[in-house]
VOLODREN-429678 format. One record per atom (N, C-alpha, C, CB): residue in one letter; atom name; z, y, x. Coordinates in steps of 0.05 Angstrom, whole numbers, plus 5000, padded with zeros to 4 digits. Glycine has a CB too. Layout:
N
@residu:A | atome:CA | zz:Z | yy:Y | xx:X .
...
***
This chain:
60
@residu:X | atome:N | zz:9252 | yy:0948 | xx:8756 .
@residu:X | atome:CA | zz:9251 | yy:0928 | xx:8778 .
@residu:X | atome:C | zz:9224 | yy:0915 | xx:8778 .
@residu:X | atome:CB | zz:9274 | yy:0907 | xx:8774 .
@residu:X | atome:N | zz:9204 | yy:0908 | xx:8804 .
@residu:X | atome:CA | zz:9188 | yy:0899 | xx:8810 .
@residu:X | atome:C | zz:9190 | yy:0872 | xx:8802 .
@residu:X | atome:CB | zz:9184 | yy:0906 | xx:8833 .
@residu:X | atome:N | zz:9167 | yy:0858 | xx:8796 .
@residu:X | atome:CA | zz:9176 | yy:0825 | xx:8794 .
@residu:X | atome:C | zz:9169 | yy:0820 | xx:8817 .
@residu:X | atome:CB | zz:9163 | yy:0803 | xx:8772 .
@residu:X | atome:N | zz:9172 | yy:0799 | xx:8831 .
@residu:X | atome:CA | zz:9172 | yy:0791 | xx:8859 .
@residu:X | atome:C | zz:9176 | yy:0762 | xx:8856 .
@residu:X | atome:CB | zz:9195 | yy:0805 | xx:8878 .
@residu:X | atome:N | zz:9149 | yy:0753 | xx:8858 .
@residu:X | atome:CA | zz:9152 | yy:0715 | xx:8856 .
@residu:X | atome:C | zz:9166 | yy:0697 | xx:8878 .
@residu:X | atome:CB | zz:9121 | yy:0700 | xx:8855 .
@residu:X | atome:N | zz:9186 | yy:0679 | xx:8883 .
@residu:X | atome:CA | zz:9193 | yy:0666 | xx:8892 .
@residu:X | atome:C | zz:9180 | yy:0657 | xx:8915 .
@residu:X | atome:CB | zz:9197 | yy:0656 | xx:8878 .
@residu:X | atome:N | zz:9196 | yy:0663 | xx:8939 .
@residu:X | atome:CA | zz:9177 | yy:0653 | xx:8970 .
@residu:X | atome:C | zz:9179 | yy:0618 | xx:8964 .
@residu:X | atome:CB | zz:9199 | yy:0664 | xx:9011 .
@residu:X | atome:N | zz:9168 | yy:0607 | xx:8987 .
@residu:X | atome:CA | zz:9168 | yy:0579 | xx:8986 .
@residu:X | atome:C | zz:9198 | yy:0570 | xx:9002 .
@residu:X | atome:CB | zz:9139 | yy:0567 | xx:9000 .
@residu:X | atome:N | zz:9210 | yy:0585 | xx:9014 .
@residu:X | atome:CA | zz:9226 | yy:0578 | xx:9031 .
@residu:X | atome:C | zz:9249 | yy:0584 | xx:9010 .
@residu:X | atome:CB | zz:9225 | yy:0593 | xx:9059 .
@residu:X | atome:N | zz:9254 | yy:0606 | xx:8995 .
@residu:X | atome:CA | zz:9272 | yy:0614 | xx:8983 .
@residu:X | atome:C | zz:9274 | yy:0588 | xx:8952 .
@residu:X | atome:CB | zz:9266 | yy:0649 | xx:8979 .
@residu:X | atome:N | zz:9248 | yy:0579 | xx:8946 .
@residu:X | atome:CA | zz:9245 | yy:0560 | xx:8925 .
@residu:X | atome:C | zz:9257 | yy:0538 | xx:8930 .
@residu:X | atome:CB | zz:9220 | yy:0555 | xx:8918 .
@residu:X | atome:N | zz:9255 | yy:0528 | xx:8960 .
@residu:X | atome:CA | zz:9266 | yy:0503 | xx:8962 .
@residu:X | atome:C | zz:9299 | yy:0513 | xx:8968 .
@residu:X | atome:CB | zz:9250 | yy:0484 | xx:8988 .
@residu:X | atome:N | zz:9298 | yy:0527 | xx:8972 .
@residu:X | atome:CA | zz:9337 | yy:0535 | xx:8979 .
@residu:X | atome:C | zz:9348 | yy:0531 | xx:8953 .
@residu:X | atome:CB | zz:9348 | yy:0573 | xx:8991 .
@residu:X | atome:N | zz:9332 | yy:0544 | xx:8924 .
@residu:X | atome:CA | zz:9341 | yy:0534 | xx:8902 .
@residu:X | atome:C | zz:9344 | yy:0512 | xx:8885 .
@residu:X | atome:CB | zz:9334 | yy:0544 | xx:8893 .
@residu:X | atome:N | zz:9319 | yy:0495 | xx:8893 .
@residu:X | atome:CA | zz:9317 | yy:0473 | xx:8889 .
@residu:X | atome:C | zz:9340 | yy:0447 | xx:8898 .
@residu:X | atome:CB | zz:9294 | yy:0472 | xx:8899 .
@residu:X | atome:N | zz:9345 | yy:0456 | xx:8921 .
@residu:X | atome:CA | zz:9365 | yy:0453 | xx:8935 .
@residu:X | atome:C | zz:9394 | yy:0449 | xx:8925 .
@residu:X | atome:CB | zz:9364 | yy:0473 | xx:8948 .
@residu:X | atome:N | zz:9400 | yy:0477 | xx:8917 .
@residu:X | atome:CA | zz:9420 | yy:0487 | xx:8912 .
@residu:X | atome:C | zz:9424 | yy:0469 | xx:8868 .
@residu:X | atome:CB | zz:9412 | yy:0528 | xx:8922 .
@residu:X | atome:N | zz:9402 | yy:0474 | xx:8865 .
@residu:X | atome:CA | zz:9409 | yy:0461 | xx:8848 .
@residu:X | atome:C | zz:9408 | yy:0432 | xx:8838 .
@residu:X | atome:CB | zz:9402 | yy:0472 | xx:8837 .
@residu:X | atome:N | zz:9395 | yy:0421 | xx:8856 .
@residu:X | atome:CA | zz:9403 | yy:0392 | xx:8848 .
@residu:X | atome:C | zz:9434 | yy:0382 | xx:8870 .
@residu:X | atome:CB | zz:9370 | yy:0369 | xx:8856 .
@residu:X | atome:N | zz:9441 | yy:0402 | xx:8883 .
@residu:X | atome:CA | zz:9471 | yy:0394 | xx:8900 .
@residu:X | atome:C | zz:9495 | yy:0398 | xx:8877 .
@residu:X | atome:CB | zz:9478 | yy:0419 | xx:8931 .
@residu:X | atome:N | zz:9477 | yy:0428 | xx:8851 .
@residu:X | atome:CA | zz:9503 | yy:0437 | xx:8836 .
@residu:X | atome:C | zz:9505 | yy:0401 | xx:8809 .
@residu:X | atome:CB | zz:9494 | yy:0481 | xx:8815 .
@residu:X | atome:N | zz:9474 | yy:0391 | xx:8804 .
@residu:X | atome:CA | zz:9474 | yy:0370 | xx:8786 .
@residu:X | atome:C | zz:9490 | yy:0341 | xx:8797 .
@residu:X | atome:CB | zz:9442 | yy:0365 | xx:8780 .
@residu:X | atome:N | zz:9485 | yy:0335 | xx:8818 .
@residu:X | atome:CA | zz:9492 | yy:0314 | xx:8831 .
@residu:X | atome:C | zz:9519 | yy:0315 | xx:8851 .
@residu:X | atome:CB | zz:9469 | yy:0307 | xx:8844 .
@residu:X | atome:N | zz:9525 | yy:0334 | xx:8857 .
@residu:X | atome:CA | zz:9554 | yy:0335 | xx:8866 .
@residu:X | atome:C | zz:9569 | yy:0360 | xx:8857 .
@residu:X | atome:CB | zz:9556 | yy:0333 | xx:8896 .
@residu:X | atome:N | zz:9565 | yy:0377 | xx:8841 .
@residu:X | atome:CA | zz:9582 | yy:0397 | xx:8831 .
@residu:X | atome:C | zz:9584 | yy:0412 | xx:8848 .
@residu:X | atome:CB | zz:9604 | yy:0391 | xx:8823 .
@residu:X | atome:N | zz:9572 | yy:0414 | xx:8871 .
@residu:X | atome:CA | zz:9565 | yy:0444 | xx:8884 .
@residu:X | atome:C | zz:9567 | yy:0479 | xx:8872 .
@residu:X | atome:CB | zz:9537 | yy:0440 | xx:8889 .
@residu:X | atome:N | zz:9578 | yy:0494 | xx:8888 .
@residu:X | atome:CA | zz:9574 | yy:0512 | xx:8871 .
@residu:X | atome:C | zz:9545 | yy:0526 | xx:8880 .
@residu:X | atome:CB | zz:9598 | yy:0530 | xx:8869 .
@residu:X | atome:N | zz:9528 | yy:0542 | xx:8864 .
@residu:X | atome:CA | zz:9505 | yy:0550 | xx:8874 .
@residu:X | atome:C | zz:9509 | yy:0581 | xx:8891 .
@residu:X | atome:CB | zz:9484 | yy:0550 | xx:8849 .
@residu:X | atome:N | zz:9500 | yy:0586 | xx:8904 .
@residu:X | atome:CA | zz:9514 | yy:0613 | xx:8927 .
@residu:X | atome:C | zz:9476 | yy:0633 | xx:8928 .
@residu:X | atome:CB | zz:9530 | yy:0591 | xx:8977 .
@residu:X | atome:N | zz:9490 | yy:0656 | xx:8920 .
@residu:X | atome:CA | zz:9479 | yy:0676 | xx:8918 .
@residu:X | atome:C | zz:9476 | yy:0702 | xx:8939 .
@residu:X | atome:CB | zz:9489 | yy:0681 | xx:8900 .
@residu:X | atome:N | zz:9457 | yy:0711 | xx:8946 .
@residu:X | atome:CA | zz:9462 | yy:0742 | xx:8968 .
@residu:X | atome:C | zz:9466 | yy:0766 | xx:8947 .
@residu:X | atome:CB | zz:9429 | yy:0753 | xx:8990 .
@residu:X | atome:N | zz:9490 | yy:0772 | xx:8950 .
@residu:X | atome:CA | zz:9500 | yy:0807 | xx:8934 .
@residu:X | atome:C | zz:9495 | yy:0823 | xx:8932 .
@residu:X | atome:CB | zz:9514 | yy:0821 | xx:8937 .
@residu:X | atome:N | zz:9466 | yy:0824 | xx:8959 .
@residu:X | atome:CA | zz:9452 | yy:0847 | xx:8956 .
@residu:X | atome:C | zz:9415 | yy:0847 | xx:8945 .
@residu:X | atome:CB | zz:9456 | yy:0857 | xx:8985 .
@residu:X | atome:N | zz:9410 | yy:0822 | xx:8947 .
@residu:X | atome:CA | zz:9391 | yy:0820 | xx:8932 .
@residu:X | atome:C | zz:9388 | yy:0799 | xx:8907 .
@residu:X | atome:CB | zz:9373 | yy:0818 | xx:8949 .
@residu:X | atome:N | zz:9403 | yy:0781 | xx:8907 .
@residu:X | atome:CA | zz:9407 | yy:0756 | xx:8894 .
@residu:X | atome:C | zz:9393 | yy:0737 | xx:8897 .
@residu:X | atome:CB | zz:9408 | yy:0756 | xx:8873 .
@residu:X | atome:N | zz:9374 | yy:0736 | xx:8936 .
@residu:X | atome:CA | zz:9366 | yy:0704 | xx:8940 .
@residu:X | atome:C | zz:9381 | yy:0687 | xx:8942 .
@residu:X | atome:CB | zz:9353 | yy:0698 | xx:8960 .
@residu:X | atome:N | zz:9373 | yy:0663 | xx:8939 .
@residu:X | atome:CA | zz:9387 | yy:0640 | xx:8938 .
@residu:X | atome:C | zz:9400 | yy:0636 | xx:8962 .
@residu:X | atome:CB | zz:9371 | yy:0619 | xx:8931 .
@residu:X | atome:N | zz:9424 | yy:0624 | xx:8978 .
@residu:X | atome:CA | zz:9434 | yy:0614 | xx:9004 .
@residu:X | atome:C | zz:9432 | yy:0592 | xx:8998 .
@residu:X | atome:CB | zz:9460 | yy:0620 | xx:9016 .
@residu:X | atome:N | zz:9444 | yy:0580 | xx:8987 .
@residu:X | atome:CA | zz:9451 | yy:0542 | xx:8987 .
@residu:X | atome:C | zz:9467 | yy:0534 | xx:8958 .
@residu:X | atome:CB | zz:9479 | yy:0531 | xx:9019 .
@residu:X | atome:N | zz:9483 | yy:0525 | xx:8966 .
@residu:X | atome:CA | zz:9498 | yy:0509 | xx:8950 .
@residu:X | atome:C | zz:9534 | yy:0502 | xx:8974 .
@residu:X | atome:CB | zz:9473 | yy:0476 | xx:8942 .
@residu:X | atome:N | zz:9558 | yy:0504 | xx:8963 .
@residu:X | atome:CA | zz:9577 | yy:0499 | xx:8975 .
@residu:X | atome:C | zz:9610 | yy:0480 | xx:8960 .
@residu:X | atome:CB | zz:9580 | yy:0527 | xx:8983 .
@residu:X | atome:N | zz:9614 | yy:0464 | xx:8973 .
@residu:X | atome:CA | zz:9634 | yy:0448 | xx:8963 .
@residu:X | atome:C | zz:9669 | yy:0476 | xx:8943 .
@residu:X | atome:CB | zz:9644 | yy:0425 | xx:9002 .
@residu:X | atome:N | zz:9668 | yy:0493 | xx:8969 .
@residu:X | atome:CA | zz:9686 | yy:0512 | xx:8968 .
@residu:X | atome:C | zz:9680 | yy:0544 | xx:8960 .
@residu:X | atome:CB | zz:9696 | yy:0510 | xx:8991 .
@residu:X | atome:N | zz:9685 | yy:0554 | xx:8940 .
@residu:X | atome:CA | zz:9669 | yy:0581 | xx:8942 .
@residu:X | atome:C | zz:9708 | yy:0601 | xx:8945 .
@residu:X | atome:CB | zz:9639 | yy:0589 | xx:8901 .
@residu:X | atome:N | zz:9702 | yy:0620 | xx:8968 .
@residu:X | atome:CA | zz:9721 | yy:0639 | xx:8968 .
@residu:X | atome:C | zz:9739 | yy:0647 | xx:8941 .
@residu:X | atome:CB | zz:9705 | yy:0661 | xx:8978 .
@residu:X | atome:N | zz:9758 | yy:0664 | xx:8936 .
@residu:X | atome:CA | zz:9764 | yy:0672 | xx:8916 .
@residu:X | atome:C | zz:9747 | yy:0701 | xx:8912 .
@residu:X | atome:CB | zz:9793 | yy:0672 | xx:8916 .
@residu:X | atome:N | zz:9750 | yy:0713 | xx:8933 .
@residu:X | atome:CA | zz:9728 | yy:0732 | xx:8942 .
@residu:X | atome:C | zz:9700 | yy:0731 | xx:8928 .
@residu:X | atome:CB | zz:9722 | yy:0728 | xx:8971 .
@residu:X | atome:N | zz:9686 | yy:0710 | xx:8935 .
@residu:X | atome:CA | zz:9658 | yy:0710 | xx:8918 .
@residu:X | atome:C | zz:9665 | yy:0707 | xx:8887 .
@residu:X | atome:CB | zz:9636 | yy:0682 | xx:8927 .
@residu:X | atome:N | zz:9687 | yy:0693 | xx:8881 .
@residu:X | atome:CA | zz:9695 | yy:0682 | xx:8851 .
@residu:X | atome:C | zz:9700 | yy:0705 | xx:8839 .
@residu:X | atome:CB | zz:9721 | yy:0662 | xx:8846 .
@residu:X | atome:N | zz:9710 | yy:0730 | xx:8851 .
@residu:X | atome:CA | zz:9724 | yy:0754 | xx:8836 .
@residu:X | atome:C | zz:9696 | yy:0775 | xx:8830 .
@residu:X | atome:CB | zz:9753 | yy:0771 | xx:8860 .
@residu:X | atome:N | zz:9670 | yy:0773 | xx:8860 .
@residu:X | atome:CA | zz:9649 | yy:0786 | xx:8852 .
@residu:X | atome:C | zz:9633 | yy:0778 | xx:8834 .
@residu:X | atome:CB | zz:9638 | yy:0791 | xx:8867 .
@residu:X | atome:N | zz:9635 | yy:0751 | xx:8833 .
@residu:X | atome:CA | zz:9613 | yy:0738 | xx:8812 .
@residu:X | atome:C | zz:9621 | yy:0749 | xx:8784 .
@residu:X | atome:CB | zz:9613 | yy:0701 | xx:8810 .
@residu:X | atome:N | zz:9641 | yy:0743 | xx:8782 .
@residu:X | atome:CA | zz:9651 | yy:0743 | xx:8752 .
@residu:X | atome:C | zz:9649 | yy:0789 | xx:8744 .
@residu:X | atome:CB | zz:9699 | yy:0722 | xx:8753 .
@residu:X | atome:N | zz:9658 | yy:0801 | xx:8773 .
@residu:X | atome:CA | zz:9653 | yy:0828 | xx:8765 .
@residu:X | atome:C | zz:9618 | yy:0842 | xx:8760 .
@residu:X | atome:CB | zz:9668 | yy:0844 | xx:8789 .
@residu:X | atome:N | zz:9600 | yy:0822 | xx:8770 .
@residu:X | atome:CA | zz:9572 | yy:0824 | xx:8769 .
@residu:X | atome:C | zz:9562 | yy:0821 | xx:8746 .
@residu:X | atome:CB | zz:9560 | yy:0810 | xx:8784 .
@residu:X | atome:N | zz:9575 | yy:0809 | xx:8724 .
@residu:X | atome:CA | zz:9569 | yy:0802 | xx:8693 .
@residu:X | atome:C | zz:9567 | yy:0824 | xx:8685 .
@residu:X | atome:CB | zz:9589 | yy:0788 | xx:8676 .
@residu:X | atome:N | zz:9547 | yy:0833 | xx:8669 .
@residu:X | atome:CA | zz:9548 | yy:0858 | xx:8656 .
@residu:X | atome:C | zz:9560 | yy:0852 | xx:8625 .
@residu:X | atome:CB | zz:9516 | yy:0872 | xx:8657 .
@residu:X | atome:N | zz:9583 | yy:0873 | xx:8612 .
@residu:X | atome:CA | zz:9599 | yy:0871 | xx:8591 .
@residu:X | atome:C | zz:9584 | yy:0888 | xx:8570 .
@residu:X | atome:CB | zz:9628 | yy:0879 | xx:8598 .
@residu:X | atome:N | zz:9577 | yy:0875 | xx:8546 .
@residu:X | atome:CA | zz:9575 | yy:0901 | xx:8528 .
@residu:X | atome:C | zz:9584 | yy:0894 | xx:8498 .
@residu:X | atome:CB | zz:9542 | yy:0914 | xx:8529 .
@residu:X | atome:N | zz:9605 | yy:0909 | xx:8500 .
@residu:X | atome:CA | zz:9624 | yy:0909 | xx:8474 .
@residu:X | atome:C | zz:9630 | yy:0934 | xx:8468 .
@residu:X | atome:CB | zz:9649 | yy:0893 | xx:8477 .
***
């Protein structure tokens, strides 16, 4: 994988995203296909909850 430094637009979406997850328990929201940042959301699907957790890589 290429490293690819952080746009300015995509930095503040994280920035964002993470002081919404410190200060109100936001969850932080991810794109599936590349993993930029979207936002931050009060409600996350069960849907995103079932991909997040299958995106963990296991090694046992």
């Amino acid at each position: 994988m290429d490293f690819r430094p952080v746009q300015t637009e995509e930095r503040q979406k994280l920035i964002d995203a993470l002081r919404g997850n410190a200060q109100d328990s936001l969850a932080i929201l991810m794109d599936r296909r590349d993993t930029s940042f979207l936002g931050a959301a009060e409600e996350v699907s069960d849907e995103e909850v079932i991909s997040a957790i299958q995106s963990v890589p296991c090694h046992y």
